[in-house]
N, C-alpha and C positions, 0 to 999 in steps of 0.2 A: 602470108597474112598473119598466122599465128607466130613466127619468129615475130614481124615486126612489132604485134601488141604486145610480148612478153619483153621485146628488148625496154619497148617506150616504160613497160611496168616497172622493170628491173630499173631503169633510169628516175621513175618516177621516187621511188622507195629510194633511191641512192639520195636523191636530194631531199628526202625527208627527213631521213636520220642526219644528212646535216644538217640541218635547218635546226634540229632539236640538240644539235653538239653545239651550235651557234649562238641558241637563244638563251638569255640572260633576262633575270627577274630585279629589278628594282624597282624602291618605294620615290613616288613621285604626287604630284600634288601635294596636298597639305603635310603630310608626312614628310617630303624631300624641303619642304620651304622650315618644318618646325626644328628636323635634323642640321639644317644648314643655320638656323637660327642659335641654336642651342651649343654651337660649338665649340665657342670659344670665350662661354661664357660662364665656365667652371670658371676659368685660369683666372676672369674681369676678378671675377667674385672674390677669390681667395685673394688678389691684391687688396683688394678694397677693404677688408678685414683685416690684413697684416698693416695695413695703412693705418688704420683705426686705432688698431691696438699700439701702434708706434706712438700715433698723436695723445692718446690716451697717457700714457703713462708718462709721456715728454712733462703733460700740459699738470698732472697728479701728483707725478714722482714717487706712486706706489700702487703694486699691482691689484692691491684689495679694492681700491677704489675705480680700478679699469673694470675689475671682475664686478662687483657691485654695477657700475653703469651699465656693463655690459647684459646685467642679469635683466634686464626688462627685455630685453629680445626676444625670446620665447615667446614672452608673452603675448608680444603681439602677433607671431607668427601659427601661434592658438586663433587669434581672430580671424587671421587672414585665410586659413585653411576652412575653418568653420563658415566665416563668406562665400567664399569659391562653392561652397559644397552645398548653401540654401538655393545659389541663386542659380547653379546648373551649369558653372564653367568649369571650366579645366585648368590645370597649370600650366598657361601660354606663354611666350615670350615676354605678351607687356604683361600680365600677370607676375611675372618673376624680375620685371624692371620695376612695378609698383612694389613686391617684396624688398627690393635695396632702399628703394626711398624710402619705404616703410622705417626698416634700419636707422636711416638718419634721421631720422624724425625723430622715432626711439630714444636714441642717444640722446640727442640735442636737450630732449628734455629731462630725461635721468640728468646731464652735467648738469642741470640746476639747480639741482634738489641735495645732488652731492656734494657739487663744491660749497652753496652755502651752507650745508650742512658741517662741512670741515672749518668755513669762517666762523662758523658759531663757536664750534668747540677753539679756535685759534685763540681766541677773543676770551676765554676763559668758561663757557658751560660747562657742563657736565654731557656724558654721553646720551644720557636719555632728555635732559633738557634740548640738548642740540638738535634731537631726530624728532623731535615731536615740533618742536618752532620751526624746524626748516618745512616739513609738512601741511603745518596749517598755513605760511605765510609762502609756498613754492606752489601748493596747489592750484588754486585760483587763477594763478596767471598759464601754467601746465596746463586746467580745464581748457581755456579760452583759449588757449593756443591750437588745442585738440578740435574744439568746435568750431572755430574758421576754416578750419583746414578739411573738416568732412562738410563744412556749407558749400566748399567751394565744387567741392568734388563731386558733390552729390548730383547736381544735373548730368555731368558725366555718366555716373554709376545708373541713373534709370532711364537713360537715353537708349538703351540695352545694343549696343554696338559690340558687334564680338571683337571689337581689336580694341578699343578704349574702356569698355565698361571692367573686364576684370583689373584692370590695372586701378582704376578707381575702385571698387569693391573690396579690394584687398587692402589699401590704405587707411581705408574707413572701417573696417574690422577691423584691423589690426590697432588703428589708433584709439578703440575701442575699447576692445581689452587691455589694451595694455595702459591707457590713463585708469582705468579704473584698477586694474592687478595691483599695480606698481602703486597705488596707495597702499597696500599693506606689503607685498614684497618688496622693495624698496626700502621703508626701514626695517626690515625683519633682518635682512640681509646686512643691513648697516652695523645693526643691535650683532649680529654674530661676526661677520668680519671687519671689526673698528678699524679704520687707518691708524696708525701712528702719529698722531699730532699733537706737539707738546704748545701748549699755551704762549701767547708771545709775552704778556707779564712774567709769567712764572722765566721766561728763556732771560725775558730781562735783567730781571732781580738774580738771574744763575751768574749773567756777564759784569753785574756791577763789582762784586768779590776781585772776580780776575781783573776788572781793570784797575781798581785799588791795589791788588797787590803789585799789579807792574808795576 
């Protein structure tokens, strides 16, 4: 009797310590679904930036003026963290897909500020005439741009859904600060790294010479 309860022991402990060379620990639920999410969404990212930056400077043809549009990013990305962090959510998936749209948003309205700001100065202003007219007559339409875009979103944002509400919250921050920042960093940034842009009169009256002396 006692051989056989020490054999069953001995058998018993054999299959425990396998059991424990067997078992394996991974992250599952939310954790396995955010890892699986998050994967391959470095590599999205960094195209979508090298993307940007191509279209940029195609659309410019100078890197002061990618770097200037590009400079209101930040800013909104100050909003969007500062959102995240009032209303109690985390950096989620669509949280980080409202952060890219955030981006384009960004952009789209830095290019309007800049290019007419470079038509001004094309046309013959001066550098500080050009930053100050592109700003009072770019803003307005930038504002309104900014405020349909957080009316739309905003039932979203306090519907408080944890799979849509950060992705709207973070849009709405972000478009937040970064319309209001970008009234003064925007020309600031302009005022320190001017594009290179010679006037078209002045380029005019350069080519009349040359073509007389041909």
């Amino acid at each position: 009797m006692d051989a056989a309860v020490a054999q069953a022991t001995e058998g018993f402990e054999q299959a425990r310590r396998d059991l424990e060379r067997a078992r394996q620990l991974r992250a599952g639920g939310e954790l396995e679904a955010r890892q699986e999410s998050f994967g391959g969404i470095g590599t999205a990212v960094l195209v979508a930036v090298f993307g940007i930056l191509a279209v940029l400077v195609l659309e410019f043809g100078s890197f002061r003026s990618t770097l200037i549009v590009f400079g209101v990013v930040p800013l909104g990305m100050v909003g969007a963290t500062v959102g995240l962090f009032l209303t109690g959510y985390t950096l989620s998936f669509t949280a980080l897909i409202g952060m890219i749209a955030l981006v384009g948003i960004e952009i789209k309205n830095s290019i309007l500020l800049v290019d007419f700001t470079n038509q001004l100065r094309e046309n013959g202003a001066g550098l500080d005439e050009a930053i100050e007219k592109a700003g009072e007559v770019r803003f307005f339409p930038i504002l309104l741009t900014s405020l349909t875009a957080i009316g739309g979103l905003m039932p979203l944002a306090i519907q408080g859904s944890g799979l849509y509400s950060p992705l709207a919250i973070v849009i709405i921050g972000g478009l937040i600060s970064s319309t209001l920042l970008a009234r003064l960093v925007t020309p600031v940034m302009y005022k320190l790294l001017p594009p290179a842009i010679e006037p078209r009169k002045a380029a005019a009256l350069a080519a009349r010479p040359a073509e007389a002396a041909g």
